[in-house]
PDB file of N, H, CA, C and O in Angstrom:
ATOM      1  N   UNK A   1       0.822  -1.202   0.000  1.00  0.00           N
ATOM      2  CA  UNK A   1       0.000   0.000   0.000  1.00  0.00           C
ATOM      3  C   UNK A   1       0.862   1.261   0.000  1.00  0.00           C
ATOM      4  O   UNK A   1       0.551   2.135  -0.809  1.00  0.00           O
ATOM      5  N   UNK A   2       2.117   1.505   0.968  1.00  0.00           N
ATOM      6  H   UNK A   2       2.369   0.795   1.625  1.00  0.00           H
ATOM      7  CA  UNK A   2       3.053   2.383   0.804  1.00  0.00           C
ATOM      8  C   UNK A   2       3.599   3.027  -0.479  1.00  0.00           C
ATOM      9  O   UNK A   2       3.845   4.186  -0.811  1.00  0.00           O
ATOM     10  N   UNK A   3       3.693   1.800  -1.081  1.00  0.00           N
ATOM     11  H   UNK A   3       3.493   0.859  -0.811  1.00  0.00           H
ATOM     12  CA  UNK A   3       4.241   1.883  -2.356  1.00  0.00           C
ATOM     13  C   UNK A   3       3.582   2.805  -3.246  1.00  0.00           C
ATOM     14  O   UNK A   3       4.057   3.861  -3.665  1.00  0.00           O
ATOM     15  N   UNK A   4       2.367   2.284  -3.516  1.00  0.00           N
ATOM     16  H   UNK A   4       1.981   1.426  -3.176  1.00  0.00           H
ATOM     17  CA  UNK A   4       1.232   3.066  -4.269  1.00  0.00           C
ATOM     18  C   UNK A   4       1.115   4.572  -3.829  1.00  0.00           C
ATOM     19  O   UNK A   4       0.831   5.407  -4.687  1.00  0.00           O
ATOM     20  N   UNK A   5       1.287   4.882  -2.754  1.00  0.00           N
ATOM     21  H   UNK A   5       1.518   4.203  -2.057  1.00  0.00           H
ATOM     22  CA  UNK A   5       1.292   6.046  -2.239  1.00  0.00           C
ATOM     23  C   UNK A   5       2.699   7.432  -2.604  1.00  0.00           C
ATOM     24  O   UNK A   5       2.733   8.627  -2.897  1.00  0.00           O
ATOM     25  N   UNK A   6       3.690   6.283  -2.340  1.00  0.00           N
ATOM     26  H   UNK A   6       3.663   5.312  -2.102  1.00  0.00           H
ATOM     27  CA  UNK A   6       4.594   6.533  -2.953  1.00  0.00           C
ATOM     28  C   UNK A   6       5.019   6.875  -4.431  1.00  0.00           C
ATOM     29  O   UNK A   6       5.830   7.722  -4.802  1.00  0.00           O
ATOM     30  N   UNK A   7       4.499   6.273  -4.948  1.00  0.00           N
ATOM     31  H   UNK A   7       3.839   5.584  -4.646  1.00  0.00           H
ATOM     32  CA  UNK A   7       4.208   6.191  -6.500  1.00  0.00           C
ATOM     33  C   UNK A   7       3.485   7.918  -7.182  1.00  0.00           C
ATOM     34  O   UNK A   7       4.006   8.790  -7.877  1.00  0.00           O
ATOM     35  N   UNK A   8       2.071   7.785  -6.548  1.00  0.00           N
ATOM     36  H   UNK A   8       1.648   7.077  -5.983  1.00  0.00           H
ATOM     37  CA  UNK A   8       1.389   9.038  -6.635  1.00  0.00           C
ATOM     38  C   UNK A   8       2.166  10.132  -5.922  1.00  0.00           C
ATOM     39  O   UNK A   8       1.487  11.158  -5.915  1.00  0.00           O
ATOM     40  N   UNK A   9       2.968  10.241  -5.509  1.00  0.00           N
ATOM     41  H   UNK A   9       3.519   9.407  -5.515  1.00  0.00           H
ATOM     42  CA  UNK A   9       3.709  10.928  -4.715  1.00  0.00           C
ATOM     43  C   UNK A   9       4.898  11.711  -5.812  1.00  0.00           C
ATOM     44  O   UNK A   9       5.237  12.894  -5.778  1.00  0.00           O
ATOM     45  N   UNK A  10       5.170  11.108  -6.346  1.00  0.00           N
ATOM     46  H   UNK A  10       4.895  10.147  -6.374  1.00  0.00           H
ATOM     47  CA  UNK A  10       6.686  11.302  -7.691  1.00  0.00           C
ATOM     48  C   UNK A  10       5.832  11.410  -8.665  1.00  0.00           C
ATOM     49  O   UNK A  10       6.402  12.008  -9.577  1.00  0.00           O
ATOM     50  N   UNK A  11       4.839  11.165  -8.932  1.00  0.00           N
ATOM     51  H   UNK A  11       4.376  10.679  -8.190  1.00  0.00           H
ATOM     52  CA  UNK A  11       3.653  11.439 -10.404  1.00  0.00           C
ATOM     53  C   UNK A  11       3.433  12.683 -10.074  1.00  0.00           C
ATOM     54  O   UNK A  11       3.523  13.543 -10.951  1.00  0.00           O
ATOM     55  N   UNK A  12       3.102  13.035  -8.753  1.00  0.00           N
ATOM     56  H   UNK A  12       3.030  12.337  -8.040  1.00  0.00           H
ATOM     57  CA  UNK A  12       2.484  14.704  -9.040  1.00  0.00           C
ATOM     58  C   UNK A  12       3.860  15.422  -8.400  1.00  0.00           C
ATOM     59  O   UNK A  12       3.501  16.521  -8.821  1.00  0.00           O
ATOM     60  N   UNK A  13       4.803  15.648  -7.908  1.00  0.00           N
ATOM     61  H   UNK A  13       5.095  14.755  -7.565  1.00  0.00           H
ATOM     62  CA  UNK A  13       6.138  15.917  -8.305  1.00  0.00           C
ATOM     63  C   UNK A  13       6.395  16.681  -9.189  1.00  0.00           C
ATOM     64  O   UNK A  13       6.516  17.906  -9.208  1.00  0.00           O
ATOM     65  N   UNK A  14       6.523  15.501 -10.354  1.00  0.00           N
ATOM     66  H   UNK A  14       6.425  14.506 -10.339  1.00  0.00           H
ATOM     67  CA  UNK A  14       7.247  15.099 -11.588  1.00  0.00           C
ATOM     68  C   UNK A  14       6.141  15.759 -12.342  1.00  0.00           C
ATOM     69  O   UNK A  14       6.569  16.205 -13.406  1.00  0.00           O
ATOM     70  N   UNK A  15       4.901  15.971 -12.166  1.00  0.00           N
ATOM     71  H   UNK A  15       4.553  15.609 -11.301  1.00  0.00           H
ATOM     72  CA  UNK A  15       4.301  16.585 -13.394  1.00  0.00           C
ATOM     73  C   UNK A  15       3.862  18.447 -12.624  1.00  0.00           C
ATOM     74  O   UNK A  15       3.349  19.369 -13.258  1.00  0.00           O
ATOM     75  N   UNK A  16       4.169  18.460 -11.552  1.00  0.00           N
ATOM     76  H   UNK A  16       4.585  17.710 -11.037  1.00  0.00           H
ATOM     77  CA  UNK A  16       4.222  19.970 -10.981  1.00  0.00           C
ATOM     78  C   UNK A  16       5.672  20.743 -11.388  1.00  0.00           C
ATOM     79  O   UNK A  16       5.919  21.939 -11.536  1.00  0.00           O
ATOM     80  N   UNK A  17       6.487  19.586 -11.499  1.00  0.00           N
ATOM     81  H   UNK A  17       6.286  18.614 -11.379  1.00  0.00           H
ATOM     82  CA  UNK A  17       8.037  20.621 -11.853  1.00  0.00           C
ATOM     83  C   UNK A  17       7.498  20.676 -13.667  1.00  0.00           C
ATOM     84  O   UNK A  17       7.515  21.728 -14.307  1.00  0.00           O
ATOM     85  N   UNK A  18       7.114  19.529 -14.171  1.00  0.00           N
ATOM     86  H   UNK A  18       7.100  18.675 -13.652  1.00  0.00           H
ATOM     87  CA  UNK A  18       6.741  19.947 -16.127  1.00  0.00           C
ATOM     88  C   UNK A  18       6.014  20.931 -15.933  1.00  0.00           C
ATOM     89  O   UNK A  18       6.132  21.766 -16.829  1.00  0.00           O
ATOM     90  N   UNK A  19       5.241  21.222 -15.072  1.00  0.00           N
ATOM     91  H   UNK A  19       5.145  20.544 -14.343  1.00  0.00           H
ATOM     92  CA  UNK A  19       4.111  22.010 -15.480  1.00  0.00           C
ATOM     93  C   UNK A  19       4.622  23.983 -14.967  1.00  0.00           C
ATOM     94  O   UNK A  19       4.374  25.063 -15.505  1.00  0.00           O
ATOM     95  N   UNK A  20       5.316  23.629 -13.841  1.00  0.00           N
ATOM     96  H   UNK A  20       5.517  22.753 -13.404  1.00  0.00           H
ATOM     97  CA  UNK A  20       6.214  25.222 -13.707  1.00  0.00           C
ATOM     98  C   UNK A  20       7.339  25.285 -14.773  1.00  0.00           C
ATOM     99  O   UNK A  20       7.826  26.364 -15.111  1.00  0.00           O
ATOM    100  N   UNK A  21       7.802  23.909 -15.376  1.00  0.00           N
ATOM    101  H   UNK A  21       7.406  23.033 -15.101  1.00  0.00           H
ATOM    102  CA  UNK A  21       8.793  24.731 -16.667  1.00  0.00           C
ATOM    103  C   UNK A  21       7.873  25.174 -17.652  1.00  0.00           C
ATOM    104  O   UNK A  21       8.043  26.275 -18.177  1.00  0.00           O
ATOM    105  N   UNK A  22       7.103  24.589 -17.903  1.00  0.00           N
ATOM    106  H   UNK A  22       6.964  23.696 -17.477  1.00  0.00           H
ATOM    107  CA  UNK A  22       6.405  24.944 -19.250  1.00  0.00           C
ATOM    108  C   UNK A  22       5.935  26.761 -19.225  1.00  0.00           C
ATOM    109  O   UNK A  22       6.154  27.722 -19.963  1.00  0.00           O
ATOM    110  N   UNK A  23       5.181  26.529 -17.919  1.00  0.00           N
ATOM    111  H   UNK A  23       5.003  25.749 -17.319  1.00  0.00           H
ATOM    112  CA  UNK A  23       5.080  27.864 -17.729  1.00  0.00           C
ATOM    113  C   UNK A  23       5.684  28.808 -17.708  1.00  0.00           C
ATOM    114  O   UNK A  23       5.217  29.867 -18.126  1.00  0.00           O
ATOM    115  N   UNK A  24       6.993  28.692 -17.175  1.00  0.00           N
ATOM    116  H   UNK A  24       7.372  27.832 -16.835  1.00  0.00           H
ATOM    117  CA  UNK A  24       8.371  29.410 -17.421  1.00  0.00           C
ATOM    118  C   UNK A  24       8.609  29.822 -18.792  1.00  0.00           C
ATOM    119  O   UNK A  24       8.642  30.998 -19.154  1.00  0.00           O
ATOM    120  N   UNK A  25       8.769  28.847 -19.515  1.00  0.00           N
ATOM    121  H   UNK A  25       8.743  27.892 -19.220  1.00  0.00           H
ATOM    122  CA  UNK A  25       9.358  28.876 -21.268  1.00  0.00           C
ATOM    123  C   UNK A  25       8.165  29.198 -21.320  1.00  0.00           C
ATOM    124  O   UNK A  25       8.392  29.671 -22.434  1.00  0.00           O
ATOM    125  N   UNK A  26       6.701  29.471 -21.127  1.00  0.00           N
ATOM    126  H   UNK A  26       6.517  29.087 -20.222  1.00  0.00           H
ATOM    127  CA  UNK A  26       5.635  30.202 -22.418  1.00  0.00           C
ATOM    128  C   UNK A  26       5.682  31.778 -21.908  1.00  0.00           C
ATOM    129  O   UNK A  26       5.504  32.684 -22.723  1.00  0.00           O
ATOM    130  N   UNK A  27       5.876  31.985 -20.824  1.00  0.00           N
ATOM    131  H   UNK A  27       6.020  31.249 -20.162  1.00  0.00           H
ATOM    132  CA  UNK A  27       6.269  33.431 -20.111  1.00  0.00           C
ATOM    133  C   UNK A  27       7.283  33.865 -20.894  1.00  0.00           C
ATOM    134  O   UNK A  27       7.237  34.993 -21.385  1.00  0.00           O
ATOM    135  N   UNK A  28       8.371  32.988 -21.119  1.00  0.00           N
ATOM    136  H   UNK A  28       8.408  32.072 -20.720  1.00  0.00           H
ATOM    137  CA  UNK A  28       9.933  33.937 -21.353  1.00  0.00           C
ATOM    138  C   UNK A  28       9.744  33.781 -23.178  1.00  0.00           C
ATOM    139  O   UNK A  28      10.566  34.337 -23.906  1.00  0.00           O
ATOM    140  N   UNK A  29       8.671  33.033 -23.720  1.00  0.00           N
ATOM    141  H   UNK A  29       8.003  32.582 -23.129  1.00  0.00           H
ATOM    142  CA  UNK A  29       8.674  32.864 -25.538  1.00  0.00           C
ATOM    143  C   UNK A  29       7.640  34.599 -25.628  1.00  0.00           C
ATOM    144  O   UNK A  29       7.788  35.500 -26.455  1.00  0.00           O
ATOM    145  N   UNK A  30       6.683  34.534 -24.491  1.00  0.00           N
ATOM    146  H   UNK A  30       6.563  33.803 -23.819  1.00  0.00           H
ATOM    147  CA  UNK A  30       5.904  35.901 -24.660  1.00  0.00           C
ATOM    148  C   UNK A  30       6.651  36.902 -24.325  1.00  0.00           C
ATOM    149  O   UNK A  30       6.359  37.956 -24.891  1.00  0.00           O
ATOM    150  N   UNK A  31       7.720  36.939 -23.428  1.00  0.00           N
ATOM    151  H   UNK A  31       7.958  36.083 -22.969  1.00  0.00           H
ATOM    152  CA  UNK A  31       8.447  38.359 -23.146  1.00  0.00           C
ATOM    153  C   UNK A  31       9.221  38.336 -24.980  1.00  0.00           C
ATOM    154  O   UNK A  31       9.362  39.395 -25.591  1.00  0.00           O
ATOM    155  N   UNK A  32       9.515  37.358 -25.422  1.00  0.00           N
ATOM    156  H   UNK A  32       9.400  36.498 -24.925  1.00  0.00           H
ATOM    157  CA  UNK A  32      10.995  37.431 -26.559  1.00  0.00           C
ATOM    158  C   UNK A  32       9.836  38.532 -27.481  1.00  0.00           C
ATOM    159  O   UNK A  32       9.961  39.756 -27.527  1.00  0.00           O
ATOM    160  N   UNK A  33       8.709  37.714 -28.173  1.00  0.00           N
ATOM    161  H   UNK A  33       8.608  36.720 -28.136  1.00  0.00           H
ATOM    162  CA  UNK A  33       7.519  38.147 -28.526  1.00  0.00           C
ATOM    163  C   UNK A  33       7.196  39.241 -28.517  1.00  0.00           C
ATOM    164  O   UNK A  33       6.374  39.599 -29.360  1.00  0.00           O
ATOM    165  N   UNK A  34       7.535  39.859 -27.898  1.00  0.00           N
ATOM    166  H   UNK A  34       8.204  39.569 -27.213  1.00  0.00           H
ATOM    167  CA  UNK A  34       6.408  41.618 -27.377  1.00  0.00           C
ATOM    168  C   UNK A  34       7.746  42.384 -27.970  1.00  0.00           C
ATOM    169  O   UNK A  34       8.932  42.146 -28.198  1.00  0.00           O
ATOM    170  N   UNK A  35       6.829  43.409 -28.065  1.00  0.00           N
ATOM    171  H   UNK A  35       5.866  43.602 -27.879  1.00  0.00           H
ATOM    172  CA  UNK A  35       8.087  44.656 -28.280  1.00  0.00           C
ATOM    173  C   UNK A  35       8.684  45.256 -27.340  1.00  0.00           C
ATOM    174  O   UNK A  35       9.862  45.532 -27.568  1.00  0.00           O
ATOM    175  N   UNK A  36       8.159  45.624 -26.109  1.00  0.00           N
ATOM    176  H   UNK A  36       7.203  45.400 -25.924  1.00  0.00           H
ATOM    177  CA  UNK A  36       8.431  45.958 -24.883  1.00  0.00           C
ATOM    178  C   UNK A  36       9.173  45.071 -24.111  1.00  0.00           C
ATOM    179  O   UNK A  36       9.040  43.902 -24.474  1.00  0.00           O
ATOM    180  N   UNK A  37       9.793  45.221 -23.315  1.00  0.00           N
ATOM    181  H   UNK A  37       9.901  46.170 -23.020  1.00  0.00           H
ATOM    182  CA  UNK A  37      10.338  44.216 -22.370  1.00  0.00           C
ATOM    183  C   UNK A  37       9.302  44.053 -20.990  1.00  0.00           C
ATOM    184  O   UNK A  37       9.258  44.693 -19.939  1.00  0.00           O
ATOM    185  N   UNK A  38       8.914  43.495 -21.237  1.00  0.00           N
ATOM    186  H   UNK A  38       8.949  42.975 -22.090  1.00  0.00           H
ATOM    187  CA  UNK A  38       7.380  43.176 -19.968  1.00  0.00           C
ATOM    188  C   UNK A  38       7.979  43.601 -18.643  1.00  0.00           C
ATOM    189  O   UNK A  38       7.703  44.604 -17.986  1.00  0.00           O
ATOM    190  N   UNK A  39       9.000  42.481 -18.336  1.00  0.00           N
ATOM    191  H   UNK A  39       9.224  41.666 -18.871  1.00  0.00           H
ATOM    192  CA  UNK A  39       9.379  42.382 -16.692  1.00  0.00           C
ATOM    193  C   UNK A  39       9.864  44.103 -16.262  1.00  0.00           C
ATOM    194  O   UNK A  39       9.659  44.795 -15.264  1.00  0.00           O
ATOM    195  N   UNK A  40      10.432  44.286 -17.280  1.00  0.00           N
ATOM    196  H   UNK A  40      10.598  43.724 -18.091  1.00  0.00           H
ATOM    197  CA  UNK A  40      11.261  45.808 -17.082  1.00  0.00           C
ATOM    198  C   UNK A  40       9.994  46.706 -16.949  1.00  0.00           C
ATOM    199  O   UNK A  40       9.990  47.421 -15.947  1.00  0.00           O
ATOM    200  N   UNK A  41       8.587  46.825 -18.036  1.00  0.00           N
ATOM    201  H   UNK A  41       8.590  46.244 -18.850  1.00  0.00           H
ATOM    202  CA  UNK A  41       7.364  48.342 -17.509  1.00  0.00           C
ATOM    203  C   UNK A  41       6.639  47.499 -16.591  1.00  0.00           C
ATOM    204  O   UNK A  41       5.803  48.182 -16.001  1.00  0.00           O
ATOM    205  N   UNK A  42       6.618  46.173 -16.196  1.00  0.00           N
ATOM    206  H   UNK A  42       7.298  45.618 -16.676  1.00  0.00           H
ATOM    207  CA  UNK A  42       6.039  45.755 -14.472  1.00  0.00           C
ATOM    208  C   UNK A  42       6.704  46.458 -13.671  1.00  0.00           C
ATOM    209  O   UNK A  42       6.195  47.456 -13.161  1.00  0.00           O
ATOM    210  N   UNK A  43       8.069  46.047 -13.382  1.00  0.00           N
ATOM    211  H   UNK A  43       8.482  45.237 -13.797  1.00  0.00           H
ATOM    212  CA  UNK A  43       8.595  46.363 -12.279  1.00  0.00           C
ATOM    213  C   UNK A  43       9.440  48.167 -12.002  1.00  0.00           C
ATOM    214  O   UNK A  43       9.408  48.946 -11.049  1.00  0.00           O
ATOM    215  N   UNK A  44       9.964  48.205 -13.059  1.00  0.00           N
ATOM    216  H   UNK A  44       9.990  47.572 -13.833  1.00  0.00           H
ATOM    217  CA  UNK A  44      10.839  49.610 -12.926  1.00  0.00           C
ATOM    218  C   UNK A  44       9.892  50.797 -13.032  1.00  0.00           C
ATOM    219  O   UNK A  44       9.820  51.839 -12.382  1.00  0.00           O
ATOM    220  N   UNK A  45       9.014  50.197 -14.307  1.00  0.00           N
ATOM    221  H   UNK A  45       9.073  49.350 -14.835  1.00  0.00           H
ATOM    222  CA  UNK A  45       7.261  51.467 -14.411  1.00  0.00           C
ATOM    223  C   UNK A  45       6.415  51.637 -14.238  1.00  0.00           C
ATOM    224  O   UNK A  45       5.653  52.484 -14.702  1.00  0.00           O
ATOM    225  N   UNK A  46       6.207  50.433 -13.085  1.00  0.00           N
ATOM    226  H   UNK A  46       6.826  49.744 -12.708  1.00  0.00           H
ATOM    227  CA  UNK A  46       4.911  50.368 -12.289  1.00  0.00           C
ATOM    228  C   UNK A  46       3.753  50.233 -13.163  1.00  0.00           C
ATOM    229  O   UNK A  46       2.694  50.701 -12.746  1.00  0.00           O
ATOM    230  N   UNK A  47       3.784  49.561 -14.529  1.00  0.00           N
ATOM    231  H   UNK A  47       4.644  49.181 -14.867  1.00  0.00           H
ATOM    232  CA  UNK A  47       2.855  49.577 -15.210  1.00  0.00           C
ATOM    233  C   UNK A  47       1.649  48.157 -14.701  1.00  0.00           C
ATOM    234  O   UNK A  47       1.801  46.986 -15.049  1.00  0.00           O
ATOM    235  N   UNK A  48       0.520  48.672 -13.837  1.00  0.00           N
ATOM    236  H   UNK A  48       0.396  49.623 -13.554  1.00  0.00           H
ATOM    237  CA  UNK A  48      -0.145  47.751 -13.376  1.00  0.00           C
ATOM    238  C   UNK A  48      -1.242  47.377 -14.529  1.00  0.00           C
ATOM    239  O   UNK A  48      -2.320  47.065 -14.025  1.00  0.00           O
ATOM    240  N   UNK A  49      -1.226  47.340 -15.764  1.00  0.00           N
ATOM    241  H   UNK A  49      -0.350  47.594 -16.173  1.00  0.00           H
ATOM    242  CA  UNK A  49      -2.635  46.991 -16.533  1.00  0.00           C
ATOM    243  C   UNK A  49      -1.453  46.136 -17.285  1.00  0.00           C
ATOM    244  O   UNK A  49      -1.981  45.072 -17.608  1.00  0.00           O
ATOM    245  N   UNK A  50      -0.084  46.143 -17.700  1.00  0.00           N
ATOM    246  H   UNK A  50       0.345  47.008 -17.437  1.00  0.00           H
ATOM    247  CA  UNK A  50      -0.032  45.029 -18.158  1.00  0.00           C
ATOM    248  C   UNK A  50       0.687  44.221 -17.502  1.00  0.00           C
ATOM    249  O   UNK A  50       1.387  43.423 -18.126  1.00  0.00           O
ATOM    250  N   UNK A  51       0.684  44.238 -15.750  1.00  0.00           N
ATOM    251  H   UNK A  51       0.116  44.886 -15.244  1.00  0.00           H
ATOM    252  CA  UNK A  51       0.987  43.362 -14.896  1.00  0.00           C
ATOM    253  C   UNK A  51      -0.251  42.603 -14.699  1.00  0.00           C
ATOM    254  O   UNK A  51      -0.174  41.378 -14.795  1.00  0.00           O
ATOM    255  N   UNK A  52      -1.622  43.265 -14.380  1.00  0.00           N
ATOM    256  H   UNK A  52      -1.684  44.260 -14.302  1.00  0.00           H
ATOM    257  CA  UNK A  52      -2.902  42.159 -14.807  1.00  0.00           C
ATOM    258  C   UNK A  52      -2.928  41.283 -16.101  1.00  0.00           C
ATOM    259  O   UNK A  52      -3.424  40.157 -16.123  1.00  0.00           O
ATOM    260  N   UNK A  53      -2.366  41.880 -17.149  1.00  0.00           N
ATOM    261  H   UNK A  53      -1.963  42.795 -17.131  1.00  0.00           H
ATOM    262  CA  UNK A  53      -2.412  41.207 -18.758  1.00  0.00           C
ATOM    263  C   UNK A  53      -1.333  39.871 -18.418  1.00  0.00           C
ATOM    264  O   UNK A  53      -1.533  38.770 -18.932  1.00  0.00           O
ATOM    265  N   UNK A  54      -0.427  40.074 -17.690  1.00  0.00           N
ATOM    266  H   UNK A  54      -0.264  40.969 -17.272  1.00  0.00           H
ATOM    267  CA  UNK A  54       0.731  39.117 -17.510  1.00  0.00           C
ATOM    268  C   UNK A  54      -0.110  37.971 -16.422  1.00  0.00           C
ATOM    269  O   UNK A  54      -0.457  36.803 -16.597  1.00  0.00           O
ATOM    270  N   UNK A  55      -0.222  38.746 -15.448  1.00  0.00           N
ATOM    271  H   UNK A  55       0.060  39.695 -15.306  1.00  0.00           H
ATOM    272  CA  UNK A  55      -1.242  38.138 -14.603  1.00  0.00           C
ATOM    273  C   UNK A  55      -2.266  36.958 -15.127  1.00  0.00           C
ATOM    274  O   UNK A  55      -2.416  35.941 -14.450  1.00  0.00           O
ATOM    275  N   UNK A  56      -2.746  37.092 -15.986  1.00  0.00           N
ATOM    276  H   UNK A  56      -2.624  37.918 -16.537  1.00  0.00           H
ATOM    277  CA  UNK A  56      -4.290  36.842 -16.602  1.00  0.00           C
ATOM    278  C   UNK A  56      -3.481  35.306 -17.545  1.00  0.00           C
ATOM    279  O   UNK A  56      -3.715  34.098 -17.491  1.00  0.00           O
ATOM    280  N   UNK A  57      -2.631  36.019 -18.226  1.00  0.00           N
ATOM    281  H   UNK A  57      -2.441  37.000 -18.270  1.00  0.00           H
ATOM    282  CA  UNK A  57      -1.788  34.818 -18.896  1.00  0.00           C
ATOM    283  C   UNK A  57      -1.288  33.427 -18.594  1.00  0.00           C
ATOM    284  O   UNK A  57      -1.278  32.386 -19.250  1.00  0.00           O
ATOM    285  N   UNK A  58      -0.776  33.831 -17.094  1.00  0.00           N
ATOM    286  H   UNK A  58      -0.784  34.677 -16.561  1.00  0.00           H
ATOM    287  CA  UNK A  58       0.101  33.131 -15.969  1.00  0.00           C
ATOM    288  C   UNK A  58      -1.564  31.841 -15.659  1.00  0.00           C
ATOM    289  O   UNK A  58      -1.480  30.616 -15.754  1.00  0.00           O
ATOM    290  N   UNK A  59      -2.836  32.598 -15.314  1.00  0.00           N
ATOM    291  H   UNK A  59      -2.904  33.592 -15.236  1.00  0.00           H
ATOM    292  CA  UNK A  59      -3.528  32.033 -14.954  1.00  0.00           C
ATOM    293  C   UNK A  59      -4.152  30.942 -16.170  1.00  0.00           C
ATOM    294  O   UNK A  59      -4.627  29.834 -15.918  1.00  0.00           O
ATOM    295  N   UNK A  60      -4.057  31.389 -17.164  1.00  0.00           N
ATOM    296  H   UNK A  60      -3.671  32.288 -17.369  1.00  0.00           H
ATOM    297  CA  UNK A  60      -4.748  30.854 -18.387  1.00  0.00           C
ATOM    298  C   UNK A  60      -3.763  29.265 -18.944  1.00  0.00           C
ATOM    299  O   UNK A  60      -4.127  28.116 -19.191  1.00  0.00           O
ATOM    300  N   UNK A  61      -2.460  29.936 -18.959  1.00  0.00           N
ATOM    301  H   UNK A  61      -2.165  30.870 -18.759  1.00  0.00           H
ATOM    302  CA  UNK A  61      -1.727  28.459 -19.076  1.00  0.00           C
ATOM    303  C   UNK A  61      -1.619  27.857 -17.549  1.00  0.00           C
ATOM    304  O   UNK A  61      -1.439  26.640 -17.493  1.00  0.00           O
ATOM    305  N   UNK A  62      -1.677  28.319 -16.745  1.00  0.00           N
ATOM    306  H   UNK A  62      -1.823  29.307 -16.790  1.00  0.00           H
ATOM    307  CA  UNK A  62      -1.885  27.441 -15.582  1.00  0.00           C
ATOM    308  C   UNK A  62      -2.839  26.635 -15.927  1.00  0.00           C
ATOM    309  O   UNK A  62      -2.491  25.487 -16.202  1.00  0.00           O
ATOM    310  N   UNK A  63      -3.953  26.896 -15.994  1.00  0.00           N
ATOM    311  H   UNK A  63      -4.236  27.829 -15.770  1.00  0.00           H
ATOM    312  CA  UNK A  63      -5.054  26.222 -16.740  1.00  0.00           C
ATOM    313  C   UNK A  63      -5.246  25.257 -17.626  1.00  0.00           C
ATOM    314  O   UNK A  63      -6.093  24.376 -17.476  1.00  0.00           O
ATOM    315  N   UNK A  64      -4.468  25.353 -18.620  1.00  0.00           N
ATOM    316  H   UNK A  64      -3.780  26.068 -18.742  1.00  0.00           H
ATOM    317  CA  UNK A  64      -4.410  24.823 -19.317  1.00  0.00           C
ATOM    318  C   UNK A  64      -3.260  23.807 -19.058  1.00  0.00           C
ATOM    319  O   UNK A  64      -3.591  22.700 -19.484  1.00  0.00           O
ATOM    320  N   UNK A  65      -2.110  23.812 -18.542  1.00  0.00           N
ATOM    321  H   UNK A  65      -1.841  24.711 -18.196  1.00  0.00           H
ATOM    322  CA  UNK A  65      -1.289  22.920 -18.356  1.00  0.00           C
ATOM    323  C   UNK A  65      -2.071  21.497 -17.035  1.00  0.00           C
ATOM    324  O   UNK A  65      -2.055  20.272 -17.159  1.00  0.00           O
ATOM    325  N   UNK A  66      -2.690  22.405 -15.828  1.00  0.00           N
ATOM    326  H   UNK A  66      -2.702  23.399 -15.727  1.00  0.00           H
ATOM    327  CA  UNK A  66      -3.700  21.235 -15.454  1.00  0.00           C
ATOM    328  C   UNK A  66      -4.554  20.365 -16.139  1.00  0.00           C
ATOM    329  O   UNK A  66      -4.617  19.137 -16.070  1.00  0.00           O
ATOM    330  N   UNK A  67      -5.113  21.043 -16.714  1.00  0.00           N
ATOM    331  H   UNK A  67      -5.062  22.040 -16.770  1.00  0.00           H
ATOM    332  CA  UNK A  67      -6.288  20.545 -17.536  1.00  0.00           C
ATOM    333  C   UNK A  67      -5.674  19.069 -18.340  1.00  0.00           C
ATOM    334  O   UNK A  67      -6.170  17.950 -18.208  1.00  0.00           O
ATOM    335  N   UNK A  68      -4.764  19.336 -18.983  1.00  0.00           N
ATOM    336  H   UNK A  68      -4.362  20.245 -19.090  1.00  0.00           H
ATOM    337  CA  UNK A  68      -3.692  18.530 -19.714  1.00  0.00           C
ATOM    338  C   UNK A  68      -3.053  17.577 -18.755  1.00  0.00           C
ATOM    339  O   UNK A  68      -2.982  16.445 -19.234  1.00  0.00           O
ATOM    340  N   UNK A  69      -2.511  17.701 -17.410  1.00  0.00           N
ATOM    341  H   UNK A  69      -2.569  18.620 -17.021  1.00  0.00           H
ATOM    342  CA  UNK A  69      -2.061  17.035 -16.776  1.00  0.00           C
ATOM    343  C   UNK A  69      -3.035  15.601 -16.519  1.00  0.00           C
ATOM    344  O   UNK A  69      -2.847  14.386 -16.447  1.00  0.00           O
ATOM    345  N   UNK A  70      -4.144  16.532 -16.435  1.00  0.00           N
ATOM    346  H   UNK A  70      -4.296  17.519 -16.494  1.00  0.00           H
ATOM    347  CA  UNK A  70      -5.130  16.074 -15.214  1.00  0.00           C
ATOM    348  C   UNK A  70      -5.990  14.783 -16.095  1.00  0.00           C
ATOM    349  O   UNK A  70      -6.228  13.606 -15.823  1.00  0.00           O
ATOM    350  N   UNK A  71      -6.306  15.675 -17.279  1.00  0.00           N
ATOM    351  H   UNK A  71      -6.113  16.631 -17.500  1.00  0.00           H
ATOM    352  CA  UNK A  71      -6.955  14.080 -18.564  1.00  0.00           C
ATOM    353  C   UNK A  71      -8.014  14.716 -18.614  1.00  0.00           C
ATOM    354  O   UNK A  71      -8.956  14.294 -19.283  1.00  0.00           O
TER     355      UNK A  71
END
């Protein structure tokens, strides 16, 4: 019974670290993408409407990478 537990244990792991890279690389393919440098008018220009737009993104492939995980 341990085992099995164990098992599900390294499955969701192993598909929580795929699922924060992916998210990583679709964040850093959308910063290459834009004309602006995103991280730089978030943070240095306090630009809060396209820190929600970044925001909104983050949530949407979150979404979608569960969804996919999950079946």
């Amino acid at each position: 019974m341990e085992v099995l537990q164990l098992k599900y244990l390294v499955a969701a792991l192993v598909y929580s670290f795929a699922g924060i890279i992916i998210l990583l690389v679709s964040f850093w393919i959308i910063e290459k993408i834009t004309p602006e440098n995103l991280w730089d008018q978030i943070i240095n220009k306090q630009n809060r409407a396209l820190a929600m737009l970044a925001s909104a993104f983050m949530i949407a492939i979150a979404i979608i990478i569960a969804s996919s995980i999950h079946g």
